[in-house]
N, C-alpha and C positions, 0 to 999 in steps of 0.2 A: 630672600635671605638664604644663603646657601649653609649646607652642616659645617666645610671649614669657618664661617667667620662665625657662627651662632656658637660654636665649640673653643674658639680661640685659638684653632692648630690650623698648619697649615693645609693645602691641598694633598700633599704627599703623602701627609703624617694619616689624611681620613683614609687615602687608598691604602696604604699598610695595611692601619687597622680592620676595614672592611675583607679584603684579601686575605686575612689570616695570619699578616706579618707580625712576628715575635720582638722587633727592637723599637716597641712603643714603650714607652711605661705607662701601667696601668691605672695611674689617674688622667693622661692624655685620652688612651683608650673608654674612659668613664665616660666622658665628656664628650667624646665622638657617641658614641651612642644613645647617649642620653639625646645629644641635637640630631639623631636621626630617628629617634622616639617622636620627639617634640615636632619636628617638623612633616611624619605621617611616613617615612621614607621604607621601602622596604629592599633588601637588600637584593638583585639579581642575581641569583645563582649560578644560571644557567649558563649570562656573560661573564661570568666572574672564569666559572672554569673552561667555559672556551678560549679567555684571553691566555689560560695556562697551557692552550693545546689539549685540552678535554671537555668532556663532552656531560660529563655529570650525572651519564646515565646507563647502566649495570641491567643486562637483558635473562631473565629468566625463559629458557628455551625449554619445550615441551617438544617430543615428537609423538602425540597420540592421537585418535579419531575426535572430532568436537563433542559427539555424543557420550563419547564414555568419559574423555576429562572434568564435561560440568555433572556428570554421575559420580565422580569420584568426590567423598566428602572430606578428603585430605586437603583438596586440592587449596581450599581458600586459608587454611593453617599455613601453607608453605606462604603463601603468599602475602600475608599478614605479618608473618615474624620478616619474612625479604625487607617487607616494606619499612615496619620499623626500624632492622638495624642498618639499614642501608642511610635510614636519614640520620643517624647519628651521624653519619662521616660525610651529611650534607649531597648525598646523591639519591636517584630518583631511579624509580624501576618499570623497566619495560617489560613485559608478559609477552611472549613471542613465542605460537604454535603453530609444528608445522604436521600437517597429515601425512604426508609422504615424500620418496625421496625427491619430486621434481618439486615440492616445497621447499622441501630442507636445503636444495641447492641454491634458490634462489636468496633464501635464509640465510646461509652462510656467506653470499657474498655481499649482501646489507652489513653481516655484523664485521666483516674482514676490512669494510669501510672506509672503517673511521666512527663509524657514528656509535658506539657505545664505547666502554672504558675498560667493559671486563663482561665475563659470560655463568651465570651460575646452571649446568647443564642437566637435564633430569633424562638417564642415559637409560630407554628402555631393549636396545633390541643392538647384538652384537653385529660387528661390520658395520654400524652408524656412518657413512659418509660424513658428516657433520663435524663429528670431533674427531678426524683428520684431517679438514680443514681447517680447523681452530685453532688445531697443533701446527700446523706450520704455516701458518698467519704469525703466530706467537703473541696472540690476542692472550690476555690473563683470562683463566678460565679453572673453575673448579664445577669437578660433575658429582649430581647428586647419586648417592649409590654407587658400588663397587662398579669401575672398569670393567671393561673385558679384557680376559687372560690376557695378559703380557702387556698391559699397560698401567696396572695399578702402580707402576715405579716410576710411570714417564708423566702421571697427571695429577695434580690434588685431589683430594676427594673426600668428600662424609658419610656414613651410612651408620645404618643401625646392625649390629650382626644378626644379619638372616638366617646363616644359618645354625648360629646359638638357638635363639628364636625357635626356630620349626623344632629342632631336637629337645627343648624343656618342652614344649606342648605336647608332640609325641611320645614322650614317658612319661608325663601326667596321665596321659590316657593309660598306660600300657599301665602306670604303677593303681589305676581304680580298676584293673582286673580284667579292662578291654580285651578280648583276643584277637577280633577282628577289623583292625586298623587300617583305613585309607586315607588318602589324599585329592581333594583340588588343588592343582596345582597353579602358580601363574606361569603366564608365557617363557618357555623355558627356552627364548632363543634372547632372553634378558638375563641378566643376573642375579636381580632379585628373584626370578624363579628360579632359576637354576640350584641358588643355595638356599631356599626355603624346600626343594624337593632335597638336597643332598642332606640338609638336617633330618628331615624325615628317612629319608632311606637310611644312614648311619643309626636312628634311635629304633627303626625295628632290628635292624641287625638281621641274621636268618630268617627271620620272621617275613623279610621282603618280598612280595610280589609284583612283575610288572603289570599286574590286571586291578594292584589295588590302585591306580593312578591314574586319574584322570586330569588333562590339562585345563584349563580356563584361560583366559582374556584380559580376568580383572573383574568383570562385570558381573551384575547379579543375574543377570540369564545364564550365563557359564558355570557358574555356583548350581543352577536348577538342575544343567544339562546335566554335570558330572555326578552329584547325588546320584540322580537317576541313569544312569549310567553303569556306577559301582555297582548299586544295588542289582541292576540285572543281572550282573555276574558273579557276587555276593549277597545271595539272601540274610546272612549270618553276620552282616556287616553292623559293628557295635559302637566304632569308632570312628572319629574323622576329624583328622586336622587340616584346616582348610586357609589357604597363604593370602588371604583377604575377608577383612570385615564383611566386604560388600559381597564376593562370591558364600559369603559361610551364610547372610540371608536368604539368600537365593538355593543356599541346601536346605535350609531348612524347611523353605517352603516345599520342597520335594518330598521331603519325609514325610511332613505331616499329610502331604498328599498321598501318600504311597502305606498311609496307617502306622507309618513309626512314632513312637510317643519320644521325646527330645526331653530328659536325658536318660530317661527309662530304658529305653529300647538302642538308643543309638549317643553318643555322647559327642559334642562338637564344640573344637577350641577354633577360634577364626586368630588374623594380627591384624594389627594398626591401634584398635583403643579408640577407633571412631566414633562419630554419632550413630551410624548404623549399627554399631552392635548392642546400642539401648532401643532399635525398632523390634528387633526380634520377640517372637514369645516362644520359650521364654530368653530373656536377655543373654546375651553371649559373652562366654567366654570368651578370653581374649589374649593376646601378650600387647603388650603395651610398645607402640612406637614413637619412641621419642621424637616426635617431627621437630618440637618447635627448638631442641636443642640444635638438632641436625642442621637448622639452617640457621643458626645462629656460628655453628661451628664453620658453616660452608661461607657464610660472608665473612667473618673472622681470616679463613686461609685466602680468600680473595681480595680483601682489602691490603694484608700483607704484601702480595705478591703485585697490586695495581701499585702501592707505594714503593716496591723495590725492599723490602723489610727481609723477606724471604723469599728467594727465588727456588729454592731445590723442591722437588715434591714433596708433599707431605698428606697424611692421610689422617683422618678420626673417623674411628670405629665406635660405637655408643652402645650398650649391653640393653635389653629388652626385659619386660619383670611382666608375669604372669596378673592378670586379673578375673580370681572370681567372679563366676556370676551362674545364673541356674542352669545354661545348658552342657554344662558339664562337671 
């Protein structure tokens, strides 16, 4: 017994309904589903929107090394809130990470395809080959985090303000009395470091040294390195805003090796609001990043623009809020 005759409706009337078509009425529709309850059925997705010329499947692209992406404790956030709202609009998420650019090449022309629907981009490092690709595929595509210069007007995009962020943290320190204030910084040929260094540099103002800056990776060994680093050229160093959860562990361990008592001797705000900043002792300060908005906001402008809803760019920007904790 097939769902049309167990339902009463025709053949037509169940592919509508199944399909998503709106000129059933809704006691037809009752009754188609109910005889696709009844008789175990579950709906094909996948065929459903091939028959439509798509492919039901929205690629989250990463270009970073394997080892520090599953060290970063963000990562399964982004990927959890993806995963959720993407199945509200009945599509399915592919994870796609490339280490480098003869990756990324190959990467880019899988997704120029055909075989996904739209691209949610997590854009670390400026001149990305990748998303000038994308861009004129004219694949729908929103990147996670601010563009590089002169494209923030030609692509959608979400982030959290970086560099709000680094500047509330670096006056917290400055306003508890701090005098000598540095930086880990992250890779500053990305944007999120670039504007988590330019908050900090604007919130010392004159006070700015190029020796109080140390670069980082991301990683908690770059956190180690650059502690230990300032300090050699800063004995007197009191402060330290540091542009990752995971690099501000990795100072910390430096201090405490190096006999600075954390936050007696030296004060330290990290960002993100990770689970790494509850390993530390003592626990870290932190600014608060709103991931799971940020990718709620990023499928939001990309479902838009995969349905034709809004085609012109458009950006969300998300404010970051400080959170106590003992090392600063």
């Amino acid at each position: 017994m097939d769902v049309a005759r167990l339902a009463g409706v025709s053949r037509a009337t169940v592919s509508r309904v199944l399909n998503g078509g709106r000129s059933v009425s809704e006691a037809k529709a009752a009754k188609v589903f109910a005889a696709v309850g009844a008789l175990g059925f579950s709906v094909n997705q996948t065929a459903r929107h091939l028959r439509k010329g798509h492919t039901g499947s929205v690629a989250f692209v990463i270009s970073e090394k394997h080892e520090q992406l599953f060290e970063d404790p963000n990562f399964g956030i982004r990927v959890k809130t993806f995963t959720q709202e993407l199945e509200k609009h009945g599509l399915h998420l592919l994870v796609s990470i490339a280490q480098d650019h003869q990756e990324e090449a190959f990467l880019g022309n899988y997704l120029t395809a055909g075989h996904v629907d739209g691209v949610l981009l997590a854009m670390l490092n400026d001149g990305d080959p990748l998303l000038a690709g994308l861009l004129e595929a004219g694949i729908p595509l929103v990147v996670l985090g601010r563009p590089p210069d002169g494209l923030e007007k030609a692509v959608p995009w979400a982030a959290m303000d970086d560099e709000g962020a680094a500047y509330e943290a670096t006056r917290f320190l400055m306003a508890q009395g701090r005098r000598r204030v540095g930086t880990i910084a992250g890779p500053l040929d990305g944007t999120s470091g670039q504007d988590r260094f330019q908050g900090f540099r604007k919130a010392l103002g004159r006070a700015y040294r190029k020796g109080l800056v140390e670069e980082g990776d991301w990683s908690l060994e770059s956190g180690r390195r650059g502690a230990g680093a300032l300090l050699d050229r800063y004995g007197d160093l009191d402060g330290l805003f540091v542009a990752s959860d995971l690099m501000a562990a990795g100072a910390i361990k430096a201090l405490k090796r190096a006999g600075r008592r954390v936050p007696r001797d030296v004060a330290v705000i990290g960002v993100d609001n990770s689970a790494a900043a509850l390993t530390t002792d003592p626990s870290l300060t932190t600014m608060r990043n709103p991931f799971e908005e940020t990718a709620q906001a990023a499928v939001s402008l990309l479902y838009d623009r995969m349905s034709g809803v809004s085609l012109g760019p458009q950006y969300v920007v998300l404010p970051s809020q400080l959170v106590r904790r003992g090392s600063a």
